[in-house]
Each structure stands twice: as C-alpha cells, then as structure tokens.
C-alpha positions in Angstrom: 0.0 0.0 0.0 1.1 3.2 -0.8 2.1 6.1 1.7 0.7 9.5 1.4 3.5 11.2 0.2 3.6 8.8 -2.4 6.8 6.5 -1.7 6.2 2.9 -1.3 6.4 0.4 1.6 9.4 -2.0 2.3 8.0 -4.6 0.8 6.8 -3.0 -2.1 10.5 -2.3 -2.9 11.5 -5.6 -2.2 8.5 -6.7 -4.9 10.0 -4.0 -6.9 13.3 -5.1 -7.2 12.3 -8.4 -7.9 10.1 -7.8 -10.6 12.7 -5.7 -12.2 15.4 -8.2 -11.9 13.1 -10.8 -14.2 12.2 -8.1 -16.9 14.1 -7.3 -19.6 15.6 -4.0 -18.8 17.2 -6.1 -15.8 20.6 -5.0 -17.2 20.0 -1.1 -16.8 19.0 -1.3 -13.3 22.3 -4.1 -12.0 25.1 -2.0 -10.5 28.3 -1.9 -12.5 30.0 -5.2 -13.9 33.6 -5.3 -13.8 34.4 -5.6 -17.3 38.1 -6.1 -16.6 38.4 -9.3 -14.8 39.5 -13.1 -15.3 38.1 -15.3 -17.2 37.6 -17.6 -14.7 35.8 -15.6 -12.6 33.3 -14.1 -15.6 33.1 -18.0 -16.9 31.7 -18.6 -13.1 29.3 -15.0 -12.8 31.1 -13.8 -10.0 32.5 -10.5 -9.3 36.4 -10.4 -9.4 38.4 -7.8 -7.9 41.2 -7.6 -10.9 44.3 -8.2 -8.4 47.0 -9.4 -10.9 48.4 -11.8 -11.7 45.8 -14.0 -9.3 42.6 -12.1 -8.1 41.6 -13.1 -4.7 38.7 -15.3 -5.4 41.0 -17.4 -7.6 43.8 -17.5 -5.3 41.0 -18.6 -2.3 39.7 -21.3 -4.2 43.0 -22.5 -6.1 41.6 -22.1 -9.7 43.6 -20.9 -12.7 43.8 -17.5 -12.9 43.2 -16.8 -16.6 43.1 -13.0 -18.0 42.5 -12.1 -21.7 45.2 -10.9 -24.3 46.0 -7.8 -24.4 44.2 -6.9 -27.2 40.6 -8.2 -25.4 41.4 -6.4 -22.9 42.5 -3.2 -24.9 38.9 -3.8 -26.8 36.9 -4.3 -23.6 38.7 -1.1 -22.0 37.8 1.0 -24.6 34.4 0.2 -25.0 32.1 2.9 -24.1 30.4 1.8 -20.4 26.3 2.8 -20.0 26.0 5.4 -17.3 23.5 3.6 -14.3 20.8 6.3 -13.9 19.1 4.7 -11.2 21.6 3.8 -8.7 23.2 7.0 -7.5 23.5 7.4 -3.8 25.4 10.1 -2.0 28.1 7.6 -1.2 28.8 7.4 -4.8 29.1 11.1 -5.2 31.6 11.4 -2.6 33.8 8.5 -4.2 33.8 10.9 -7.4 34.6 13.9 -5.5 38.0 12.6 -3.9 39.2 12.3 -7.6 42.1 15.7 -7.6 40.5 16.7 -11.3 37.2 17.5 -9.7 38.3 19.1 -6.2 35.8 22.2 -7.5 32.3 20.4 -7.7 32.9 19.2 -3.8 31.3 22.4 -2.9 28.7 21.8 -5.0 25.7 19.7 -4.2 24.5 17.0 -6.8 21.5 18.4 -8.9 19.2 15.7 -9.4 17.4 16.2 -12.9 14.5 14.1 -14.5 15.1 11.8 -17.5 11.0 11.3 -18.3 10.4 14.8 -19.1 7.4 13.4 -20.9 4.1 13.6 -19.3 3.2 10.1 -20.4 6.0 8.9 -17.6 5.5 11.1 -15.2 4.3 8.5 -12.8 7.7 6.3 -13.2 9.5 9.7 -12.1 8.8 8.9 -8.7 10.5 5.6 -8.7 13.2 6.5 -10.9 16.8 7.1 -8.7 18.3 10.4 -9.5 21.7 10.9 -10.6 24.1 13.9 -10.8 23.6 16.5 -13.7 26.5 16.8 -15.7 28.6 20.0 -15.0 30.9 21.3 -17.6 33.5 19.8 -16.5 31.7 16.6 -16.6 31.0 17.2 -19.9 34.6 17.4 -21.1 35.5 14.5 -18.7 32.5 11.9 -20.7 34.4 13.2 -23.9 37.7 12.1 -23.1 39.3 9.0 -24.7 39.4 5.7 -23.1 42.6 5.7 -22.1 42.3 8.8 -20.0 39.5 7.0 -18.5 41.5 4.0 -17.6 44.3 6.5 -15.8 41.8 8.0 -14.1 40.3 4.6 -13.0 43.5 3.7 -11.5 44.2 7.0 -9.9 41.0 6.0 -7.9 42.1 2.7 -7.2 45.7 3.5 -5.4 48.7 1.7 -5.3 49.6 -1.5 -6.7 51.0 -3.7 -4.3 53.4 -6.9 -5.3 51.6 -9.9 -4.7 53.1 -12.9 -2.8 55.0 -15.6 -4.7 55.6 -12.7 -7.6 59.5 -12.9 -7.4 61.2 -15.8 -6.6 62.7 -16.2 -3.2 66.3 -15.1 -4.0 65.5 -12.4 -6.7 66.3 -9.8 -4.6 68.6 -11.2 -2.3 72.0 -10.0 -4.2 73.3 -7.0 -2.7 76.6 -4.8 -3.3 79.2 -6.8 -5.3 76.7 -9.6 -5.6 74.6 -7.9 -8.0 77.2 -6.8 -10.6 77.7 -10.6 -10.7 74.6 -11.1 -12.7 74.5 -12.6 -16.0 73.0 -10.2 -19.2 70.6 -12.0 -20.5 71.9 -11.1 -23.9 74.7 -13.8 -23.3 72.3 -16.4 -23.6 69.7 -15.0 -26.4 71.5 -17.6 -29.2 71.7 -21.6 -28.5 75.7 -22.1 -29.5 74.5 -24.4 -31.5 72.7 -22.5 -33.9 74.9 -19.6 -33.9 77.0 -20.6 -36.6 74.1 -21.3 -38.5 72.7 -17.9 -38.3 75.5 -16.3 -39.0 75.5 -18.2 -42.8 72.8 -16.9 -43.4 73.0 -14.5 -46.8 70.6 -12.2 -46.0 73.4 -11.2 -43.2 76.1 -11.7 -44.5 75.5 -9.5 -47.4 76.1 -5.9 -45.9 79.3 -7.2 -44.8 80.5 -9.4 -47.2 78.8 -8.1 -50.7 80.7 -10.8 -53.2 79.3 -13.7 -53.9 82.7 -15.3 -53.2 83.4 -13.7 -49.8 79.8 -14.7 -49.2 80.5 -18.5 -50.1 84.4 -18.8 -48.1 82.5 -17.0 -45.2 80.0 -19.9 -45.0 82.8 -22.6 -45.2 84.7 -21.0 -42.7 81.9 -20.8 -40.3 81.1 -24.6 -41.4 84.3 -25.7 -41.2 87.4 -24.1 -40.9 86.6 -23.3 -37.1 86.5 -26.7 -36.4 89.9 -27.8 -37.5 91.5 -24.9 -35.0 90.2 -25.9 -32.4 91.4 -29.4 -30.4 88.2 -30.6 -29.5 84.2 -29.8 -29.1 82.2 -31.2 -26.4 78.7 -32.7 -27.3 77.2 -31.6 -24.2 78.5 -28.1 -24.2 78.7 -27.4 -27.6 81.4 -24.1 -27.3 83.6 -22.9 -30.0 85.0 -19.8 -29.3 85.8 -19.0 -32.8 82.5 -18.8 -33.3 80.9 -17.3 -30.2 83.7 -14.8 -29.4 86.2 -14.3 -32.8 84.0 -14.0 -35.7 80.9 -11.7 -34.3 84.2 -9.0 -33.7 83.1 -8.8 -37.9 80.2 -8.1 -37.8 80.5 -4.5 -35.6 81.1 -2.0 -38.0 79.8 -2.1 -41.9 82.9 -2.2 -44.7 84.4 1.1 -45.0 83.9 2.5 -41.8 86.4 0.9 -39.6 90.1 0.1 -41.4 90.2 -2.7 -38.3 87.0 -4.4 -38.9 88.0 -4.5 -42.8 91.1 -6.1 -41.9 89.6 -8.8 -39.7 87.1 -9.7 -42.0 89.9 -10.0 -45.1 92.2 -12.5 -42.5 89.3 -14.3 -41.6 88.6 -14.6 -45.6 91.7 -15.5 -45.8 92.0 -18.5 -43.2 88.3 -19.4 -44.7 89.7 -19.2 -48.5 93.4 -21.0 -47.4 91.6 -24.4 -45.6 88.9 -24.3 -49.0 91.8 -24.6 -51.2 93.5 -27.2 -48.9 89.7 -29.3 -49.3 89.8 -28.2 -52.9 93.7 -30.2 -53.8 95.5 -31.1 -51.0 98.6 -30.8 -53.1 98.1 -27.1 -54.6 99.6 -25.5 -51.8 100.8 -22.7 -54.1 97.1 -21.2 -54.5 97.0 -21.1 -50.6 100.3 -19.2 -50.4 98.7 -16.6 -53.3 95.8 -16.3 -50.6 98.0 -15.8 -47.5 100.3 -13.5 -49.7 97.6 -11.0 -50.9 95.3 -11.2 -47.5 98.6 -10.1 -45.3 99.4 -7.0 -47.6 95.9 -6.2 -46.9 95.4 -6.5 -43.9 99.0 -4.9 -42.8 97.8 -1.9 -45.0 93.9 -1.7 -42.7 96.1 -1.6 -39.6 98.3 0.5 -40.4 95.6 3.3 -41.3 93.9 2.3 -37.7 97.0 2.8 -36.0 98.2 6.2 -37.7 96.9 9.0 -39.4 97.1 10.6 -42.8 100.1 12.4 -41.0 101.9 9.9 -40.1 100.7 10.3 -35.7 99.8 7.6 -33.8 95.8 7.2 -32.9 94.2 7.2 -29.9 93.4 3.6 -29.9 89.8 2.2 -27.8 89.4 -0.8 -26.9 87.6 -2.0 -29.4 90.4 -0.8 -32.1 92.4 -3.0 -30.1 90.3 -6.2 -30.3 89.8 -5.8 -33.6 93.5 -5.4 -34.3 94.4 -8.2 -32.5 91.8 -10.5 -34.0 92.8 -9.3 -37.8 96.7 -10.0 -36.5 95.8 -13.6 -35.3 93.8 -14.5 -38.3 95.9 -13.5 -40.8 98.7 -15.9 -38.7 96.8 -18.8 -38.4 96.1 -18.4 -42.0 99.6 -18.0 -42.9 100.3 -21.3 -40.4 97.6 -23.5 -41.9 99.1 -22.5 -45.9 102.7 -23.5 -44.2 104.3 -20.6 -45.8 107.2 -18.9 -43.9 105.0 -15.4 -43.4 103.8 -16.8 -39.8 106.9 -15.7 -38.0 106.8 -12.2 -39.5 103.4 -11.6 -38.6 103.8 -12.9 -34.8 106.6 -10.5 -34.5 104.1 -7.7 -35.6 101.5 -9.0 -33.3 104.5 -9.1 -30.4 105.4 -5.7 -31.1 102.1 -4.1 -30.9 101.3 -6.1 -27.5 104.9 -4.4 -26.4 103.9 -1.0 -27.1 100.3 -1.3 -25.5 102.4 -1.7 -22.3 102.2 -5.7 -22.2 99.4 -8.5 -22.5 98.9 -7.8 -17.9 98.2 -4.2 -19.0 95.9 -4.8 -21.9 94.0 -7.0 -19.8 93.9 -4.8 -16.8 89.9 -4.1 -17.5 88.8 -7.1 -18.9 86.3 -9.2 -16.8 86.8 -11.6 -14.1 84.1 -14.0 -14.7 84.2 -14.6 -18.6 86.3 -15.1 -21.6 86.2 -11.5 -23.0 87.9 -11.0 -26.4 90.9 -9.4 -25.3 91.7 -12.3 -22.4 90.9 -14.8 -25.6 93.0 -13.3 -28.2 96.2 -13.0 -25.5 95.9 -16.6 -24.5 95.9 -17.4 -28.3 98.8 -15.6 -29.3 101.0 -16.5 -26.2 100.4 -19.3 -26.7 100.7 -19.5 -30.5 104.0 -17.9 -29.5 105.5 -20.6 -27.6 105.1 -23.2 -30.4 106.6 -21.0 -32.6 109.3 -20.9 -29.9 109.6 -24.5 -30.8 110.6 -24.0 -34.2 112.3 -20.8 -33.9 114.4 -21.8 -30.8 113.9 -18.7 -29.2 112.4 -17.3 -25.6 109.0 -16.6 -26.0 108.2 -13.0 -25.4 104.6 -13.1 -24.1 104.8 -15.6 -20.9 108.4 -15.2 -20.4 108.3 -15.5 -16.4 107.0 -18.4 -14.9 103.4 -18.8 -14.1 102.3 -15.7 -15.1 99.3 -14.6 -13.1 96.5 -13.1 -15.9 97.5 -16.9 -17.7 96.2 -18.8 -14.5 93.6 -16.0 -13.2 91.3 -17.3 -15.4 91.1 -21.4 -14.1 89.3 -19.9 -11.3 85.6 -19.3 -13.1 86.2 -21.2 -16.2 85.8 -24.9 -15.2 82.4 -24.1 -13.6 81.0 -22.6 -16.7 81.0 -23.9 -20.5 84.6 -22.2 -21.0 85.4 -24.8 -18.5 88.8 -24.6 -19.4 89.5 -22.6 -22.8 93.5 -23.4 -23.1 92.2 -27.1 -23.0 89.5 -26.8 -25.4 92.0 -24.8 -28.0 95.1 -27.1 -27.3 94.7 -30.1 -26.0 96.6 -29.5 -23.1 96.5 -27.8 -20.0 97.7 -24.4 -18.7 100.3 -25.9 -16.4 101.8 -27.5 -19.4 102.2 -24.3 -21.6 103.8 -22.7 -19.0 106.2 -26.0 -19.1 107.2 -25.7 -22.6 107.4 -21.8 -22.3 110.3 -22.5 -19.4 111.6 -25.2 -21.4 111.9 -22.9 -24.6 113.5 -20.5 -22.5 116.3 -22.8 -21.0 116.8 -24.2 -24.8 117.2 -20.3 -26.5 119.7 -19.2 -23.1 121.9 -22.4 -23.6 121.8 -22.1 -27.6 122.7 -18.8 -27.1 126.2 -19.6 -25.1 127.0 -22.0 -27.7 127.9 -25.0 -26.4 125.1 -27.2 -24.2 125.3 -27.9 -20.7 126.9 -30.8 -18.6 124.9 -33.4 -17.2 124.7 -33.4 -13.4 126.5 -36.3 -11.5 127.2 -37.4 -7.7 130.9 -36.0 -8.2 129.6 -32.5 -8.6 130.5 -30.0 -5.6 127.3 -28.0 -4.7 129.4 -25.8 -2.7 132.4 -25.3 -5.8 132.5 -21.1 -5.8 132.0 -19.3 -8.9 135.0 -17.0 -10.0 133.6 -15.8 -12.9 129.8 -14.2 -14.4 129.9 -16.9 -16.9 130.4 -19.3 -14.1 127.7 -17.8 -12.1 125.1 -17.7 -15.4 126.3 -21.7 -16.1 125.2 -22.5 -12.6 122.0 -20.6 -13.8 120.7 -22.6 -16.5 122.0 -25.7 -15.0 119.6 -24.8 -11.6 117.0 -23.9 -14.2 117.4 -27.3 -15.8 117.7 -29.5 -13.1 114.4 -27.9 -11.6 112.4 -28.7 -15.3 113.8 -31.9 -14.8 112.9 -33.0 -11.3 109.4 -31.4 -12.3 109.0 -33.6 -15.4 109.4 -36.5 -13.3 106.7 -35.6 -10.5 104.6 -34.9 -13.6 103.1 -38.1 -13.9 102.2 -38.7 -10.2 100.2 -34.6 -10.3 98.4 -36.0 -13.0 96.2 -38.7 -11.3 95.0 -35.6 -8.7 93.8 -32.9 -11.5 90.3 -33.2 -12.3 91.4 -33.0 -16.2 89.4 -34.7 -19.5 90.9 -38.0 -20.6 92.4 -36.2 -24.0 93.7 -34.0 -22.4 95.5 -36.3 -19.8 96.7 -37.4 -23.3 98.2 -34.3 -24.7 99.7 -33.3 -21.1 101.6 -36.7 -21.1 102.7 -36.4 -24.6 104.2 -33.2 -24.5 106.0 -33.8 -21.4 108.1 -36.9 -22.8 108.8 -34.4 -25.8 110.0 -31.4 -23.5 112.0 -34.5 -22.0 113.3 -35.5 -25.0 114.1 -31.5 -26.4 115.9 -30.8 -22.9 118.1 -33.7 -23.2 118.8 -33.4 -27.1 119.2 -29.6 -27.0 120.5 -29.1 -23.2 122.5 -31.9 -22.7 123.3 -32.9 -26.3 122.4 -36.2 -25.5 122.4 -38.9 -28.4 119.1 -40.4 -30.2 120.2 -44.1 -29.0 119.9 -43.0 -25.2 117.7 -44.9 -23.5 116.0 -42.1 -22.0 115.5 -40.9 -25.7 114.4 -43.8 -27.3 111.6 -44.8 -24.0 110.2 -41.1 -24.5 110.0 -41.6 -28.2 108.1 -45.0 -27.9 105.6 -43.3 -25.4 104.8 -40.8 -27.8 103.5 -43.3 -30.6 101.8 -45.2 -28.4 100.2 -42.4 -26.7 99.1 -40.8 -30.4 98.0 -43.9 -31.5 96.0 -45.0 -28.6 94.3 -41.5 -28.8 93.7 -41.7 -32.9 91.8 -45.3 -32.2 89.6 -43.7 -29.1 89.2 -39.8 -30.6 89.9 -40.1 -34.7 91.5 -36.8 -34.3 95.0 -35.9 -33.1 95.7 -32.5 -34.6 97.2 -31.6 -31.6 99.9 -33.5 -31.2 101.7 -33.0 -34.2 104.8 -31.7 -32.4 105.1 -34.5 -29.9 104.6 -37.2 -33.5 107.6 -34.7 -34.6 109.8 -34.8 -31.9 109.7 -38.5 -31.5 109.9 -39.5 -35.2 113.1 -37.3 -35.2 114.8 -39.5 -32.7 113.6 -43.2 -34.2 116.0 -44.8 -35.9 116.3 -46.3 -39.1 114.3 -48.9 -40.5 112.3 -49.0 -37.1 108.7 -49.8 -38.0 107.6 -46.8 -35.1 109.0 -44.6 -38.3 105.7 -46.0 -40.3 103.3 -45.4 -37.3 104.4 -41.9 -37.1 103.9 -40.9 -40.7 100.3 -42.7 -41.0 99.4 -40.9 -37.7 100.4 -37.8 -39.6 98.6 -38.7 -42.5 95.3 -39.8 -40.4 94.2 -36.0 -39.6 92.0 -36.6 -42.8 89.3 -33.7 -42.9 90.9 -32.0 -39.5 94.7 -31.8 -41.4 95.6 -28.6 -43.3 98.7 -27.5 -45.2 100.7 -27.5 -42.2 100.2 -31.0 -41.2 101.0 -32.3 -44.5 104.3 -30.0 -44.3 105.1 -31.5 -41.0 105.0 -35.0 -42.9 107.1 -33.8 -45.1 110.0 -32.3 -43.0 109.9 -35.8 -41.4 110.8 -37.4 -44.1 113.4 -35.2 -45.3 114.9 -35.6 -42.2 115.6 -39.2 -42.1 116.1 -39.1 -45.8 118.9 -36.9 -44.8 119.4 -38.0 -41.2 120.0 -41.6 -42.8 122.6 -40.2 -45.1 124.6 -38.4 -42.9 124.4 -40.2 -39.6 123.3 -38.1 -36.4 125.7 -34.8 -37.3 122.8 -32.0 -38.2 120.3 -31.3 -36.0 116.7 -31.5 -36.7 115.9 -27.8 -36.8 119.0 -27.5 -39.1 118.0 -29.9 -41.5 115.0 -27.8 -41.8 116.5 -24.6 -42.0 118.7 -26.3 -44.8 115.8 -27.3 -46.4 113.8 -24.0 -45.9 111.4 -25.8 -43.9 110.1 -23.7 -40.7 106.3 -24.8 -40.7 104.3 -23.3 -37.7 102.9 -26.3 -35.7 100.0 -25.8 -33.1 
C-alpha cells in the first residue's frame, strides 16, 4: 500500500526489485559489472576484484587465474560503459569527489534532474533514482578518450602492491658486489648451437660481405674451418670460441667504416679461402700461399691506417680498435700457419710488437672481466700461446709468458671450469695451462743455452754443490743448470700430479705427450744427449703409443703433431715406429691442413737426410737447410 507522500512500503520495494530483476531491462537497473576481470571468474558469474596476476577469489579457491590478451582487454577497456541512472547514492558522489581533477564540484551539491520529461511517464519519475547532472566539467571529462579514462580509474584505485609468490625467493637477495655478478641476459639470447648457423645466413652476411665469393668462403669457414682450429668440441656443451667470441668482432662495424674491422674480416677470408683450397687439392699448396700472400698486404695496410693517421701520428686507440686489431693480427697468422708458408713468424713479430707497445698483454688486460672469456683475455691466451710453439721451431724465448706462471695466464682457471669455457687453453690445445707454462720455461732454457753456444753438462754425484763461482759466466752456467735440473725433477713428478687434476681423458693425453717431448728436447738440445739413449728412445716409444692409442679412441689428433715430430726425429732407421708416425700424420683426414701435411714432409726429409749423414745435423737444421720452418699448433 502506498504512503501519502507517495513513496512505497518495504516490501513494495523488495517486490519491486524483484520484478525488475526478471524483466528485460534487468541489465539497466544491476550496479556496475567489472568488465576487466578473469576469465575464470566471468566463466563462473562472479564478481572479481582484478588483483593481478591472481585475483583473490582465484587464489582462495586455487583455480587458474586466466586473463584475456592484451588486445581483449584493450577492446573491452575501450568500449564505451552505459552510465547507471538509477543507482546514484550520495556515497557514490563522494567516491567521485575525492578524484584531484574535480576538487571544484565538492562544494557543489549534486542536482538531481528528471530523465522522463514526458508527461506520459510522469508516474515512473517517482521511482526512478536520481543521478548527478552533468557540469561542464563533466562534460569534457564523458568526452575524453578511453585511455584517459582508464588513468583515471586507476588514480582512484591507489597503489599496486606486489603480490606474494611474484618474485622468486632469491631475486632480490644480491646485494653490493653480488649484484654486478649477474649474468646479461643477452649472453644467452642464441643456443651455440645455432649460432654458426645464423650467421650463414645471406641475407646477413650480405652488408658485410657483398661478393658472392666472400659470401661462399664465409660460409665454409663458419662450417668448417673453425672446427679444424680448435682441439676438441664437447657434445654436451657445444662451445667454439671462434664462433661465439672471434667472428661476431666482424660483424661490428659495416665495410668502409672501420680500417680494423675491414682487416679482420679480409684475415678471416683469408684463413676461410686458405683451408677451401686445402679441401679443394691437398697438393696445390701454391694457391693457398697466393691467398695468404695477398690477404697479409691487406690487412697490414687496414692496420696501419687504424694505427696512424694521414700524417703519419699515432691514434688514440679504444678498446675495441684494439680487439679488432688483434683478432685481424691472429687470423691472418693462423692463415699464414695453416698455408705453411714462412709469413707466420713475421706476422707474430708484428702482433709481439704491438702487444709491447700497449704496455704488455697484464696491462691490456687490466679491465677485462673476471668471470668470462672477454675477447681481449681470448686473443692474448691465443697468441701466447701460439708464440710458444713457434718458440719450438724458432728456438727462441718466448716473449709473451716469459716469467714463470704468469698470473693473468692462471687468473682465469678460477671461473672457467664451472662454466662452459670450463677450461679454454684445453679446449684450443689439447693441453693444460700448467703444461704451456712447461714448454714456455723449457723454450727458454733451450734459447739461453743455444745462445752460449755450447750445451750444458749433465749433473753427477761428483759435482760440488758448494764449488765457488770465480767468474759471471760461471755464475750464469750454474744458472741454467739450476734452471734445468728444476724442469727436470718437475718432469718426473709430472706423472704422479696428473692422477689428482680433475682433467678430460684427451687431455690427460696431450699433457703426457708433450711432457716426454719437453724431455726429450731438454736432453737433445740441453744436454746434447744422443738419439740411442735410453731415456731418448723410451720417451719416443711413449709418444707413438700415446698418439695412436688416442687416434683409435678420438679419430683426431691435430694436436699432437709436435710430440709425433719430436719423437719421429729421434727413431732410428728402419724402425717400424717410423711407419706409425707418418700414418698418424697422415690420419688427420678432414681435420689436417697444409701445415700438417708439411710436417710429414719435413719428417721425411729428415731421415732421408738423417739416414745419409748419420746423427751430425740437428733437426731444426735440416730444416733450416731445407727451408722448412712450418708453424705447428
């Protein structure tokens, strides 16, 4: 029953509501739906809250929490919302008066207007709810764009508060030093398996390589040629740092903008074009010297411009003028080492000299990181140590590690065996770090006592420990023979260190090869001790076997071609090991280059002449006689 003022009962309203919640227009008279929640909750009609990345209801009941792509949500945002014009209350108004944009309607009481003008519904006026008339302000604010809208919708709603669980435990853990430790995640954006891969392709190649022939001897070297200069690849950890460190160094600047980057991508051509020709006619080694000869002008001429100006001045080198120097340096050698042309030593003076007048390889290296194999710490342990096997052949001191256990050579074992450059030296040489530093002292004693000119004495029980030295050259003989007894006495502990380093079985291989070849060189070149000493011949019969117990396990020995050399020097004539030795040689198949097949050969010119003469000329100078100086890794 109605009252007198013409408002209805309780449960009138109640009937009311009820009645209008079954009609039709039951949409127009619901309060506000959130159009902006999950999916789960709008697949189960109830209201969500919108807390991200889990509302509450979804998080209470453990459900999936699924929200809508961006672009439904984007759609859904934008579309334009029906303004409810029959449930105002004052509560509402005062919700839209704490927005900042509309501090001057507070003061201003809502005007409540009639949307039936028409006499026909002026009955339904009564029950209709009143709203607010629209200001003009409110007028410009219903004409803004949706996204103003949403800004202010979220102005309303406050601060966004991280939910539990959003983080894991230790993301924010780090602190100070900790943090700088963090990996980039750019490190690990390409699978190392697939890098070389991408690189090939033409599409990206092009702006850097625009012949069709540089395009082609880019793709073999990326294919191939990186795989014959290294020692080994693991399977599991699929790492080649020619790949992943030396050749995107190419790829920096576009042709004709940096002389550097020009000559590194010529000496990479180069070693690329030298190892096709080699796969082309093993026996054409005159095209691969026509390569190597060109490509070193070339790239001598590129440096030079980096280094100077048109006047003549030096530059002001940055760092990455100096990577890309020594990269184009260190190509254009290996190149010149794999064609077995005499260039190699040349070019490893240059790169020596250029090292010397940065101030030395600890200097160079003084900002390179601790926790990785940067270029620069890759491209010094390359050429030091490409400069102690050419000690080998040379006879000199080597000039980069010339003190013993240099400390930014062994810095580096303390982070790389716990990440996939577990051990780079290893990886690149087949042998360990401790073991370059061997044959770098062992060069060293070998150049001082070459350089005196006659070798030293064996030591014996009559020696007087206590004898005084009356003379420098007394005092300097007691020098290299302290030196050489200490290599000595270190060579023979060698074997026992060697069951306690945690070390890969090949390279257990390649450590105990090239020690029973530093023992044979110190007694041959030290000691002058004769090829039928026992000592000799044992060392040279542990060689073979070694090599050929590794070629039946492995299939590739590349790196112990100067071990095969050293001990097929000292085996004697018509000794079958003489056979083993040059099939080994000849058994690097697809992993062999130039250089291996001129190691062959200056074997067997050396017996040939060895044979002839008897056991006067030394190795070295048969093949200095012979012209024969091939650069062995």
């Amino acid at each position: 029953m109605d009252d007198d003022d013409g408002k209805k009962t309780l449960p009138q309203l109640q009937r009311a509501g009820s009645s209008s919640r079954s009609s039709p227009d039951r949409g127009k008279e619901r309060g506000h739906r959130s159009r902006d929640g999950c999916l789960t909750c709008r697949a189960r009609k109830v209201k969500c809250n919108e807390q991200r990345p889990v509302c509450d209801k979804c998080r209470i009941k453990s459900r999936d929490c699924i929200w809508p792509s961006g672009d439904e949500s984007e759609r859904r945002k934008n579309k334009k919302r029906r303004i409810n014009q029959d449930t105002w209350s004052p509560s509402s108004a005062s919700v839209i008066n704490q927005h900042p944009h509309r501090k001057e309607q507070q003061a201003q009481p809502p005007t409540i207007i009639d949307h039936h003008p028409t006499a026909s519904s002026s009955t339904s006026n009564h029950n209709a709810s009143p709203t607010i008339a629209p200001s003009s302000s409110s007028h410009s604010e219903h004409a803004s764009s949706p996204k103003e809208k949403e800004l202010e919708r979220r102005s309303i709603r406050g601060r966004v508060v991280v939910p539990p669980g959003f983080l894991p435990p230790n993301a924010l853990a780090a602190k100070g030093k900790e943090r700088d430790k963090e990996v980039d995640v750019v490190d690990w954006l390409v699978p190392e398996p697939m890098r070389a891969q991408l690189m090939m392709d033409s599409s990206f190649l092009q702006p850097y390589f625009p012949t069709i022939d540089e395009r082609l001897v880019m793709r073999h070297y990326l294919s191939r040629t990186v795989h014959i200069i290294i020692a080994f690849e693991s399977k599991y950890h699929p790492w080649n740092p020619w790949v992943s460190i030396h050749a995107p160094l190419a790829f920096r600047h576009l042709p004709g903008t940096n002389p550097a980057a020009d000559a590194l991508r010529t000496a990479m051509l180069a070693v690329g074009s030298v190892h096709l020709q080699y796969a082309n006619n093993p026996e054409d080694q005159g095209a691969a010297w026509r390569v190597t000869k060109g490509a070193k002008v070339t790239v001598l001429r590129l440096i030079k411009e980096t280094l100077e100006d048109k006047d003549g001045k030096a530059r002001d080198l940055s760092q990455d003028d100096i990577e890309l120097v020594l990269a184009a340096l260190l190509s254009c050698t290996i190149a010149s080492s794999l064609a077995a042309d005499d260039s190699w030593h040349d070019l490893l003076s240059s790169v020596l000299a250029f090292i010397d007048q940065l101030g030395g390889a600890q200097h160079i290296l003084r900002d390179a990181p601790r926790d990785r194999l940067s270029p620069s710490r890759f491209f010094m342990e390359q050429l030091a140590i490409r400069d102690v096997f050419g000690c080998m052949t040379t006879e000199l001191a080597p000039t980069i590690l010339q003190d013993a256990f240099t400390p930014w050579f062994f810095e580096s074992e303390s982070w790389s065996k716990s990440d996939l450059e577990w051990e780079s030296v290893e990886r690149m040489f087949g042998i360990s770090r401790g073991m370059v530093d061997m044959i770098a002292r062992a060069c060293t004693l070998i150049s001082a006592v070459r350089s005196q000119g006659k070798p030293l004495r064996e030591p014996s029980e009559s020696d007087d420990p206590d004898s005084p030295d009356n003379s420098l050259a007394d005092r300097a003989q007691a020098n290299l023979k302290a030196a050489a007894q200490n290599l000595t006495a270190e060579i023979q502990v060698w074997d026992e260190a060697e069951n306690f380093t945690p070390l890969h079985p090949r390279t257990q291989y390649g450590n105990h090869s090239y020690r029973h070849a530093i023992k044979i060189r110190l007694l041959k070149k030290v000691y002058n001790v004769p090829s039928d000493d026992e000592r000799v011949v044992k060392s040279s019969m542990a060689i073979i076997e070694l090599a050929g117990e590794m070629l039946a396990l492995y299939g590739k020995i590349t790196w112990l071609t100067w071990p095969i050399l050293i001990a097929g020097f000292e085996i004697p004539p018509n000794h079958p090991s003489r056979l083993m030795a040059l099939g080994m040689l000849g058994a690097f198949g697809p992993h062999a280059c130039f250089d291996n097949r001129a190691g062959a050969r200056m074997l067997s010119d050396y017996w040939m002449w060895h044979d002839m003469d008897g056991d006067h000329a030394t190795s070295w100078e048969v093949a200095r006689i012979l012209n024969q100086r091939p650069f062995l890794d």
